[in-house]
C-alpha positions as CSV (number, residue, x, y, z in Angstrom):
1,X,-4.3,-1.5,3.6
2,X,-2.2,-3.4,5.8
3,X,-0.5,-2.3,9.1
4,X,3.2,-4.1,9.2
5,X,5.1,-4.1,12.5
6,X,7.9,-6.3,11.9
7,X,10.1,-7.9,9.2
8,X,7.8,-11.4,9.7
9,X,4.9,-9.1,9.0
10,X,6.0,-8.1,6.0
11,X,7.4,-10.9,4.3
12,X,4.0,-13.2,6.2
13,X,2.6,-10.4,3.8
14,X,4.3,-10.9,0.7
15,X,3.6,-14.2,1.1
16,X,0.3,-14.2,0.9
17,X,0.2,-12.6,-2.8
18,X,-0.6,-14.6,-5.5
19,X,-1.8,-13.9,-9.1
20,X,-4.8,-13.1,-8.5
21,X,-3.6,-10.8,-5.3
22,X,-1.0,-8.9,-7.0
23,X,-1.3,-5.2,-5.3
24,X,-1.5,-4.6,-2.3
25,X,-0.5,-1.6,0.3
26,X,0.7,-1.4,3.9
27,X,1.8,1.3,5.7
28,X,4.8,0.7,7.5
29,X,5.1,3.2,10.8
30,X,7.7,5.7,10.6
31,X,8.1,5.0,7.2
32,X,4.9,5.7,4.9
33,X,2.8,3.7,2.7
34,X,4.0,1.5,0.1
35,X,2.3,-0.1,-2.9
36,X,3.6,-3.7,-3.8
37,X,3.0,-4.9,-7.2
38,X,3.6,-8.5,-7.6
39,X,5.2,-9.2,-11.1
40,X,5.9,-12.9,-11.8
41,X,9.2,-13.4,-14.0
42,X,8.9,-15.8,-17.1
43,X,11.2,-18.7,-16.0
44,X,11.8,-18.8,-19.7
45,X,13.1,-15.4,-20.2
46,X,15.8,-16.0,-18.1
47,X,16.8,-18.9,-20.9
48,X,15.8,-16.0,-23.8
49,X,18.2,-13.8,-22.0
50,X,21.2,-16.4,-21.7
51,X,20.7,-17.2,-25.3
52,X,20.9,-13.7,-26.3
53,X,24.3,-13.0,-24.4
54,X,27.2,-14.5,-25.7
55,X,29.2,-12.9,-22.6
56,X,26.4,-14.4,-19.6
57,X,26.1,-17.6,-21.1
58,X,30.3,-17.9,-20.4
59,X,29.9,-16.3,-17.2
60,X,26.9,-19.2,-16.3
61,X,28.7,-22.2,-17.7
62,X,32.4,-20.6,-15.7
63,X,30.4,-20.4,-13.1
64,X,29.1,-23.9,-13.1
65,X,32.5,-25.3,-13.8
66,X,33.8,-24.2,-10.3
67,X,31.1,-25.0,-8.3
68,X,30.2,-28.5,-9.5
């Protein structure tokens, strides 16, 4: 388990995770420990979702219209 001090700490910390380094705890003073579980989001699904949603895919391409 990992002692973090600071903000750097942490996200020095979060950086280091990987796939095959996907848990880890720290214990954070004055706060407690906390488990983080590293969960890597299908790039794809985000398409899937888009696809799925009449009403985000407007949103996206509204979206993309005014900020060229």
């Amino acid at each position: 388990m990992g002692k973090v001090q600071t903000e750097s700490e942490l996200f020095d910390h979060i950086g280091r995770m990987s796939r095959t380094n996907s848990v880890s705890q720290i214990f954070i003073p004055g706060k407690g420990t906390f488990t983080i579980v590293l969960q890597e989001e299908d790039p794809l699904s985000i398409n899937a979702e888009v696809a799925s949603a009449p009403r985000l895919r407007q949103m996206i391409q509204d979206s993309r219209a005014r900020y060229p």
